[in-house]
C-alpha positions as CSV (number, residue, x, y, z in Angstrom):
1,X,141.4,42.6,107.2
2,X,140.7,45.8,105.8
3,X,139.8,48.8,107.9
4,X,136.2,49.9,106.9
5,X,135.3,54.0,107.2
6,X,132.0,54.7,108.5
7,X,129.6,57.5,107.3
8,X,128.2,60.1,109.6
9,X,124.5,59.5,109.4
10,X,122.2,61.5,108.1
11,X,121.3,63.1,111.8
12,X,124.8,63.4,111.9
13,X,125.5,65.2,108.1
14,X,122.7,67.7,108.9
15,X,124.5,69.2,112.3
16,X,127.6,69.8,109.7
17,X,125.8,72.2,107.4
18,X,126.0,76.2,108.4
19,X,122.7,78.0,109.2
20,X,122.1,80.2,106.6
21,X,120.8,83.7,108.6
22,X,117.2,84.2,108.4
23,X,116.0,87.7,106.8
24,X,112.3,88.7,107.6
25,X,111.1,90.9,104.7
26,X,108.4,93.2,106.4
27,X,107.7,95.3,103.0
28,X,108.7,95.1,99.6
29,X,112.4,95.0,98.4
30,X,113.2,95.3,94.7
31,X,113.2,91.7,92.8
32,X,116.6,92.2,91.9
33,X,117.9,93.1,95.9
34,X,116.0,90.4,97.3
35,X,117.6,87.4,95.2
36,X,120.9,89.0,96.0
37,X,120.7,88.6,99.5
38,X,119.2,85.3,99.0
39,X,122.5,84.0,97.8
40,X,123.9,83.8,101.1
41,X,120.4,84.5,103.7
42,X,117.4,82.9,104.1
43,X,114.9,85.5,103.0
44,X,111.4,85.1,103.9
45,X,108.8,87.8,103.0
46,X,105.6,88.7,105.9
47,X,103.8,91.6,106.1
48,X,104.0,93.1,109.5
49,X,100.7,91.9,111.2
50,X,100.4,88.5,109.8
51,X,100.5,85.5,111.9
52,X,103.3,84.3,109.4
53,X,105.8,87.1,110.6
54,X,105.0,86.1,113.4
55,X,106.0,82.9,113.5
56,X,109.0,84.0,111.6
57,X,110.3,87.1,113.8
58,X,110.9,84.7,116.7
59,X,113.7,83.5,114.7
60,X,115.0,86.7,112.8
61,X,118.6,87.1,112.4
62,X,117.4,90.8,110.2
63,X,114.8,92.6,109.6
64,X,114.1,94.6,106.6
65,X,111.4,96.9,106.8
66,X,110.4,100.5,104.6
67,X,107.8,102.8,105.5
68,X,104.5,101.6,107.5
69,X,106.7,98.7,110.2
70,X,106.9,100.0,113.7
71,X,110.1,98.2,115.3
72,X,110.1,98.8,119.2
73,X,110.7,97.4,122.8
74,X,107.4,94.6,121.9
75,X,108.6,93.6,118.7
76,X,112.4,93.4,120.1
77,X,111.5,91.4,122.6
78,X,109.9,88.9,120.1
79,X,113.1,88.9,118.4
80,X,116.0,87.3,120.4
81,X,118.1,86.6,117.1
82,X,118.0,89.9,115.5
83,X,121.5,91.6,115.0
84,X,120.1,94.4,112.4
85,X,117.1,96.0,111.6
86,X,117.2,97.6,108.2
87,X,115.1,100.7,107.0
88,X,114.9,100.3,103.1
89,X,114.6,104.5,102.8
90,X,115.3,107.5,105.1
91,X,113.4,108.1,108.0
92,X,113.6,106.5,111.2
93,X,110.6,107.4,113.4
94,X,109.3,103.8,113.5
95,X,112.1,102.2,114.6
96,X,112.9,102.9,118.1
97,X,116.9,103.5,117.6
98,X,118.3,103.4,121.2
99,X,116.5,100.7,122.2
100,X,117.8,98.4,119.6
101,X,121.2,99.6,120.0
102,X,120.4,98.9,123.5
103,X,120.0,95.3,122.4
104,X,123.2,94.9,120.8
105,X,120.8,95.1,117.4
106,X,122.2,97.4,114.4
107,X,119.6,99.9,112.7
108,X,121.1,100.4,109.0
109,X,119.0,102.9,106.4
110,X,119.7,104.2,103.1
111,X,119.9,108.0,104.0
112,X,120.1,109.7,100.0
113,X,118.6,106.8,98.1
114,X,115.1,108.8,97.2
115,X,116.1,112.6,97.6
116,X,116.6,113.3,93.5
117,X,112.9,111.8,93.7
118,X,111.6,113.6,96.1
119,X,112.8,117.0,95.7
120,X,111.3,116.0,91.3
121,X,107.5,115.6,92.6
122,X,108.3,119.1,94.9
123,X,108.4,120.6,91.7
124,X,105.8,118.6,90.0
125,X,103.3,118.9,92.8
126,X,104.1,123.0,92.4
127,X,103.4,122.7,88.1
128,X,100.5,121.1,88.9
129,X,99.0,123.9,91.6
130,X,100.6,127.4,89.5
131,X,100.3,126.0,85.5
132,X,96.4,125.5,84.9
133,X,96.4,123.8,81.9
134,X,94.1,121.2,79.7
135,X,95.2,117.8,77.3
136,X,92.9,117.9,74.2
137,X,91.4,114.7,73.4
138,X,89.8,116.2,70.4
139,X,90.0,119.0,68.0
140,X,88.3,122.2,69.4
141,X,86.6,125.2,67.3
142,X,88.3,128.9,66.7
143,X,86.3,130.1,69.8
144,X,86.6,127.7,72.4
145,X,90.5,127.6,71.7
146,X,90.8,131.3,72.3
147,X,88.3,130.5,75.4
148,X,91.0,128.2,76.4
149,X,93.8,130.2,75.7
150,X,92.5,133.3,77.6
151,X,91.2,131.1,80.7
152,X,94.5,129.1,81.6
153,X,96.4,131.7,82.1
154,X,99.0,131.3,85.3
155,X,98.9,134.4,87.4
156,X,102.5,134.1,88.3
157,X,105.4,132.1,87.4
158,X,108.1,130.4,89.4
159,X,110.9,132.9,88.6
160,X,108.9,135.8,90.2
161,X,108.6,134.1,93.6
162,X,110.7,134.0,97.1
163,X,111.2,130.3,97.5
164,X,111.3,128.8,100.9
165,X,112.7,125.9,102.4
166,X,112.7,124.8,106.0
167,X,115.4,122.3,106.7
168,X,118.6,122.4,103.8
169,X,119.3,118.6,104.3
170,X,119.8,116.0,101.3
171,X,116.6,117.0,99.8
172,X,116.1,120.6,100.9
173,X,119.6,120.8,98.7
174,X,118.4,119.6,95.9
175,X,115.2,121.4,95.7
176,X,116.9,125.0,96.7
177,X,119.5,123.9,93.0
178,X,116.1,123.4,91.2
179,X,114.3,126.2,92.8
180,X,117.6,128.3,91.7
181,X,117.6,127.3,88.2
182,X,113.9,128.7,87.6
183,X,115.5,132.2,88.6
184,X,113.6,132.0,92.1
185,X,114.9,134.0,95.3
186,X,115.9,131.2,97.5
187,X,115.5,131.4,101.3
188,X,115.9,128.8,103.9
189,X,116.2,127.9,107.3
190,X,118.0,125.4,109.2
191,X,118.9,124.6,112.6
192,X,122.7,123.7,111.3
193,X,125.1,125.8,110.3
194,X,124.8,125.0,106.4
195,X,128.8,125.5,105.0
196,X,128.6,128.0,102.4
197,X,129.7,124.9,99.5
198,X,126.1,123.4,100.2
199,X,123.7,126.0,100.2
200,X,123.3,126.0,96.2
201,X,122.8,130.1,96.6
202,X,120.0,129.6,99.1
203,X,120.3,132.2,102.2
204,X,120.0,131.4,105.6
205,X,117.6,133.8,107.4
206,X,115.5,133.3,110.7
207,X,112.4,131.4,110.3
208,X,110.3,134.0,111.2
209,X,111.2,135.5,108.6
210,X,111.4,132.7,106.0
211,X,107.3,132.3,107.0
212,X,106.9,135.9,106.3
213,X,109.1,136.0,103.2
214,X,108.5,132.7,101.2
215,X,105.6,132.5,98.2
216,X,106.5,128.7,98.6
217,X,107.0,127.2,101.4
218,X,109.1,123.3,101.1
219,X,109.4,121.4,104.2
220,X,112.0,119.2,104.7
221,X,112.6,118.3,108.5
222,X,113.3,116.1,110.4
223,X,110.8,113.8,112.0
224,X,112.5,114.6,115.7
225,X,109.8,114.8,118.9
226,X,110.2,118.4,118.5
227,X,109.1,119.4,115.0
228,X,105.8,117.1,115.5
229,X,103.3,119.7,114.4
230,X,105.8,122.5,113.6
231,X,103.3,123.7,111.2
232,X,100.7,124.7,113.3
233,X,98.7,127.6,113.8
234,X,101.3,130.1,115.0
235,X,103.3,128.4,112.2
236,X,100.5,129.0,109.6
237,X,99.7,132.9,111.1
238,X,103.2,134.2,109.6
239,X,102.7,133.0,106.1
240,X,101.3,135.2,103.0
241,X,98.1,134.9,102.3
242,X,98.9,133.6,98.9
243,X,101.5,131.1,100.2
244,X,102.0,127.8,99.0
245,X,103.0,125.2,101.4
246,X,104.7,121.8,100.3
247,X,104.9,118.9,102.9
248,X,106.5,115.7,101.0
249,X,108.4,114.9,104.5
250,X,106.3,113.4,106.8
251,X,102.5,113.9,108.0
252,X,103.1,114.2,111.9
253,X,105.1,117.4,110.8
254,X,101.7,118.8,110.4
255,X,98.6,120.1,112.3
256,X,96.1,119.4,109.6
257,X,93.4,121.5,111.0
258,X,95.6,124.0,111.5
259,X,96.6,124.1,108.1
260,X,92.9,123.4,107.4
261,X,91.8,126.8,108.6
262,X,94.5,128.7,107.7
263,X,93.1,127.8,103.6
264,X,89.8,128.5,104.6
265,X,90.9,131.6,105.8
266,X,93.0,132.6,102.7
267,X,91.4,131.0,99.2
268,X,94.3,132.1,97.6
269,X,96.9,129.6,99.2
270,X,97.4,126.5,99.0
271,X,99.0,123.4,100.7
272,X,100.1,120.5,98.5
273,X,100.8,117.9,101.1
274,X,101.6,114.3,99.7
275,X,102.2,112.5,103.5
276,X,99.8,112.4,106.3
277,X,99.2,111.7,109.8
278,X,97.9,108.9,110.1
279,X,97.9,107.4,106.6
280,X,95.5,106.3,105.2
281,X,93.7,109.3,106.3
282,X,90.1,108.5,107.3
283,X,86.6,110.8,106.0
284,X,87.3,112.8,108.8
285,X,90.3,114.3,107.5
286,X,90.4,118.3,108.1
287,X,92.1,119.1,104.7
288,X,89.5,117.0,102.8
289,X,87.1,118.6,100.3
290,X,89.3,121.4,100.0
291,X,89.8,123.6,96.9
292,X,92.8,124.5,97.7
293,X,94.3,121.2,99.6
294,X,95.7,119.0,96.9
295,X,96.7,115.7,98.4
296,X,98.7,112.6,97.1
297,X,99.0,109.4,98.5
298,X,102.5,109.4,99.6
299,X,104.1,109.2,96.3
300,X,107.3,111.5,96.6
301,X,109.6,108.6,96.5
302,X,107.5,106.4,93.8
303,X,109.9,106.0,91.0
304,X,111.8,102.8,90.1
305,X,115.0,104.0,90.6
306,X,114.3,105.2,94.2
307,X,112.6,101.9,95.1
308,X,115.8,100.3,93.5
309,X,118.2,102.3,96.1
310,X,116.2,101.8,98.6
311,X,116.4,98.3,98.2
312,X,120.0,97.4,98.1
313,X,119.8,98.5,101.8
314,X,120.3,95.1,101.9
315,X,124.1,95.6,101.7
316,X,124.8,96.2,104.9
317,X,122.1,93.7,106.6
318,X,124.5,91.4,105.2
319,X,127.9,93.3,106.1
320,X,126.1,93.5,109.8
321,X,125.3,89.7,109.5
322,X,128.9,88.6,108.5
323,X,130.2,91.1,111.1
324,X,131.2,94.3,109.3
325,X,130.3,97.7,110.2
326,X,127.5,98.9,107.8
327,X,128.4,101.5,105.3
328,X,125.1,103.9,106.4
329,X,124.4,103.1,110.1
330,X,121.3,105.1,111.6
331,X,122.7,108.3,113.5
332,X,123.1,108.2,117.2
């Protein structure tokens, strides 16, 4: 007699295939990133406060989140499979570092994936402000084009002015190169020591006297506890009366009413702030309805190319996941 070989059963074929991880897609990845990562994860796109992530977080081996997802002790605890959160961008205030480390959880970001755009829309949010200027839908008379011609006229240009930047990181480098290549004086301050190599012939001075000094002003700091409303009143009281401030960092940098009444005080400044605390901002808002307050709804990093880089964060949710060390951990 023959020996016969039993099959497993089905109950029994399931238990042999591998888990694939489960990746919890807070906000939007790049079409391109997210069928990547679906080759080897499970990837499952929630917003944050929907009773689908939810469901879904309980069982999170990642987490991929970009700019409005707050990851802390309450969502950690709803998480007891997470080994990496993952910020598709740069900033990290949301996510409560040490206490996922804390958890044995990775926090992996993609630290220069937007600074080229960012430090762009600087410059185009500045154009916008100094360069009055009109598109013509439709031929105009002899008059009205000389009308034209004498009214947008820019009082001053960019190579005339002291340009100022607070914080010479990734993006504050790039702008102080741009800046530089207009023919501005380039200031900045930092609480680094900026190697020489880096500065792109910016000069380090004190920030007193970067406030007193700059025509712009470009703020790229840190979101640490300490620099939450760094530009505040005393902040504001240094500056020109003509100054131009630029915030494309992050809102909670800045005391809007201070800022508010430092405009009404001098028409001749402005503040060009494309992030806000909190965001949306509400009717309320202290920089609303004026003049000289041009806001954007958080659009420094909006191109496709930075949303692209941003996205392949997912790299190193999958090196964390097969049990590499990521390639851009968050800083300690």
């Amino acid at each position: 007699m023959s020996e016969q070989t039993s099959l497993p059963s089905n109950a029994a074929a399931t238990s042999l295939v591998i888990a694939r991880p489960l990746v919890v897609v807070a906000e939007e990845l790049s079409s391109d990133a997210a069928h990547w990562l679906a080759r080897t994860c499970t990837v499952e796109s929630a917003s944050f406060e929907t009773p689908r992530f939810s469901e879904l977080i309980n069982t999170a081996d990642a987490l991929i989140v970009r700019t409005y997802a707050r990851v802390d002790q309450a969502l950690l605890a709803r998480a007891p499979r997470l080994k990496v959160v993952a910020r598709a961008g740069v900033g990290l205030d949301r996510i409560d570092v040490a206490a996922c480390r804390a958890r044995g959880v990775e926090v992996v970001h993609t630290p220069d994936a937007n600074s080229q755009a960012v430090a762009e829309f600087v410059f185009a949010l500045l154009h916008d402000a100094m360069r009055p200027r009109l598109l013509l839908e439709s031929a105009v008379d002899a008059p009205r084009w000389n009308v034209l011609r004498k009214e947008l006229v820019a009082p001053r240009q960019l190579s005339e002015l002291t340009f100022g930047i607070l914080g010479l990181g990734r993006i504050g480098t790039r702008v102080a190169r741009i800046a530089g290549a207009y023919g501005a004086k380039v200031l900045y301050h930092d609480i680094l020591e900026i190697p020489a190599a880096r500065r792109e012939g910016a000069v380090s001075v004190s920030r007193d006297v970067l406030l007193r000094s700059s025509d712009v002003l470009s703020i790229h700091v840190d979101p640490r506890p300490q620099n939450h409303e760094i530009v505040g009143t005393d902040f504001v009281s240094q500056l020109k009366p003509t100054a131009i401030i630029i915030n494309t960092a992050r809102g909670l940098l800045m005391d809007a009413a201070a800022v508010a009444a430092f405009l009404w005080a001098n028409p001749r400044a402005a503040a060009l702030i494309d992030v806000h605390d909190p965001e949306p901002f509400g009717p309320s808002y202290s920089l609303l309805g004026l003049q000289n307050a041009h806001l954007t709804p958080h659009l420094a990093a909006a191109t496709q190319t930075a949303h692209e880089n941003m996205s392949w964060v997912v790299r190193d949710v999958l090196r964390v996941l097969q049990g590499q060390p990521p390639e851009f951990p968050a800083p300690q």
